[in-house]
N, C-alpha and C positions, 0 to 999 in steps of 0.2 A: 722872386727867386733869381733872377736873369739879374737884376739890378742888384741882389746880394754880392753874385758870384764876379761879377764884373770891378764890387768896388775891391772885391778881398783882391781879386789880381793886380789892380791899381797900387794897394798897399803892400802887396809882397814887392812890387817891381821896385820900389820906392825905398827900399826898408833894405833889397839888394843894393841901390844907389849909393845910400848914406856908408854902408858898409864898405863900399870898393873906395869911395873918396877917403874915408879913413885911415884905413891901409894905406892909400897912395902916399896921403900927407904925411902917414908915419916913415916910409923908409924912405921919404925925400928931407925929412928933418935931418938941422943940424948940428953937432956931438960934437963937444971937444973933444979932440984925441982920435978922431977916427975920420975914417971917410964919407966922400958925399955922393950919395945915389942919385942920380936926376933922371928921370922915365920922363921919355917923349913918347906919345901915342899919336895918332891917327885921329882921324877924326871919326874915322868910320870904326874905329876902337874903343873912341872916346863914348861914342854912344851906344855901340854894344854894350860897355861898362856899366857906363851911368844911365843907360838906358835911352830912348827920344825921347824929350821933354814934349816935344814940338807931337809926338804922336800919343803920348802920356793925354795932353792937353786936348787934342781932338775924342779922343776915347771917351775924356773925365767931359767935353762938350757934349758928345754924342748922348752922354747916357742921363745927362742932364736936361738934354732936349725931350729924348724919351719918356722922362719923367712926367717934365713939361706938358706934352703933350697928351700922356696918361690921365695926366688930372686935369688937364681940357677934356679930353675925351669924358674921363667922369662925370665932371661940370655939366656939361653936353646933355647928358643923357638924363641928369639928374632934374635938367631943366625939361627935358624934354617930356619926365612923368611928371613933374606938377604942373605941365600945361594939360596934358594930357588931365588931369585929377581935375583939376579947376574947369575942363571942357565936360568932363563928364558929372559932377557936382553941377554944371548947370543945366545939362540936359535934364538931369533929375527933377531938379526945381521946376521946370517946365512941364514937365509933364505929372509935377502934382498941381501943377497952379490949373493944367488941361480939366485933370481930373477933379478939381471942387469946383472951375466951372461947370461942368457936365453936371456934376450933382444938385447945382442950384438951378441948373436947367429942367432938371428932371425934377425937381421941387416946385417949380414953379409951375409947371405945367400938370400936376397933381393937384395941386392947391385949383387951379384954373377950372380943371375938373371937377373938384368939388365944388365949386360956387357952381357952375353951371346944370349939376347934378341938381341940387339945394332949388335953385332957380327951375327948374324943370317940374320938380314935385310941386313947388309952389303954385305954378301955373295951372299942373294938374290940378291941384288940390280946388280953385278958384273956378275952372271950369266944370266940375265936381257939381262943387256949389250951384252954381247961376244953371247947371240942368235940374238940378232937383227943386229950385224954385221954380223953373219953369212948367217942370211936371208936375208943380201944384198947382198950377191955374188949365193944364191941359183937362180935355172932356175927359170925364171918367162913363161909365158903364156899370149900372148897379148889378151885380149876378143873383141880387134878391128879389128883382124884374117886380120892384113897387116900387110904384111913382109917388116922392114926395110933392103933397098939395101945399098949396101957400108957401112956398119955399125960395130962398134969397140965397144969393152965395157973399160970406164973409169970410175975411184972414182967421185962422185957424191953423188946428194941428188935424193929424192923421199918422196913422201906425204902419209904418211900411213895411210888411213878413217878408215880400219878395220882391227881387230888380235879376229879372234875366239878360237872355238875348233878344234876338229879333227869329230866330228858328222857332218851328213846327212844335217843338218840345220844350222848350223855353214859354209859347202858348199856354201847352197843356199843364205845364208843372204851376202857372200863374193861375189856373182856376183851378186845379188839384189844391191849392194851399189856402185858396178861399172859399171854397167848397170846406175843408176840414176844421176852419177857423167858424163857418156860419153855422155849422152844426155842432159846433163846443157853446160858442154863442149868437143864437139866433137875432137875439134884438140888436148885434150891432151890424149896420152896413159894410156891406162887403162892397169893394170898386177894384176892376180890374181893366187895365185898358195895355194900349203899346203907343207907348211913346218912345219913336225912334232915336237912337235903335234901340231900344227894351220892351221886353214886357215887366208889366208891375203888376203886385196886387198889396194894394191896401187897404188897413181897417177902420170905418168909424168917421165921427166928426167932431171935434172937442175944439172948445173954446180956448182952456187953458193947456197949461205944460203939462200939467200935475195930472189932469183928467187921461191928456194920451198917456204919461210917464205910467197910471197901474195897470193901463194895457196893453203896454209894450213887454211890461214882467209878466204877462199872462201868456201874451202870444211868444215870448222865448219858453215860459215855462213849458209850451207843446214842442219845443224842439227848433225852433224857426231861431237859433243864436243868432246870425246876421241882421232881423229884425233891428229896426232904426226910427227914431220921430223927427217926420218930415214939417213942414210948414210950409203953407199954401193958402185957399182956396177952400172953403168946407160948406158945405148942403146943409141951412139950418131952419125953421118955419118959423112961421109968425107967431 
């Protein structure tokens, strides 16, 4: 608005100018037949009239400088947000590139877990093993308190109804289950011992799979579902 109102004064001062220099030239013009007017002015008249050129000229600089300088000033500032956009456009980038690191960190060390998990059970699983073969060759304890005669021990099976702890009640509950097993049936042996740390109680002595595998469906049939066939060590005669 400032640089509107500035140029319109410029051109009214201007538009005065051309006006008084016309007139001048007109009544100094000269006519046949008549007389001659000549006007002397001043100097300091001369540019009351026509105006200062000389301050015309500083005004029409001034307001061109301001301009100037306006659209620096703009330029400026213009520059100054797409530094600003382009600083902050790369913070961004940075801290997504932060964040799928992390994610792959926290993938990796999930996945790490799971092997290690995987590997743990396995272990488990192997030491599982190598005790329940070893508590096929450990002494057993007949609870049928008959001594087989002529008797050898060979690789075999046997029916395992129970694997406790090593407590007082873990005891009792391993000859409570062979007690209830010898009197469903009598002609098979009963063996009950502790093999640290458990107590066991198993049934019987078979040759083959098949022989323990109908007595293993007997002995869940009384309720014993954890029952399992073991391989070991088995009491057989001559």
């Amino acid at each position: 608005m400032r640089k509107f109102v500035t140029i319109l004064i410029i051109a009214i001062c201007s538009a005065a100018n051309v006006s008084a220099q016309k007139y001048i030239d007109h009544i100094q013009k000269n006519v046949k037949g008549q007389g001659t007017v000549t006007v002397n002015q001043s100097q300091e008249i001369t540019d009351l009239v026509n105006g200062n050129n000389q301050a015309q000229k500083q005004q029409t600089k001034s307001a061109t400088t301001k301009q100037t300088n306006g659209q620096a000033t703009t330029a400026t500032a213009t520059q100054k947000q797409n530094v600003k956009e382009a600083e902050l456009a790369k913070k961004e980038e940075q801290t997504k590139k932060e964040e799928e690191a992390k994610k792959e960190e926290e993938e990796k060390k999930e996945e790490a877990a799971r092997r290690e998990e995987a590997l743990r059970r396995e272990a488990l699983r192997r030491q599982q093993e190598e005790a329940a073969k070893t508590e096929g060759e450990a002494s057993v304890v007949d609870t049928s308190k008959k001594v087989m005669r002529n008797s050898y021990k060979v690789n075999g099976y046997r029916v395992q109804a129970f694997a406790g702890g090593n407590s007082r009640a873990d005891k009792t509950k391993a000859h409570q289950i062979g007690n209830a097993i010898k009197m469903k049936y009598p002609d098979q042996p009963i063996y009950v011992h502790f093999y640290s740390p458990r107590w066991i109680c198993r049934v019987g002595n078979y040759r083959s799979y098949e022989e323990a595998n109908r007595m293993l469906k007997k002995v869940r049939a009384m309720g014993y579902k954890s029952a399992t066939i073991v391989r070991g060590k088995i009491t057989v005669q001559y």
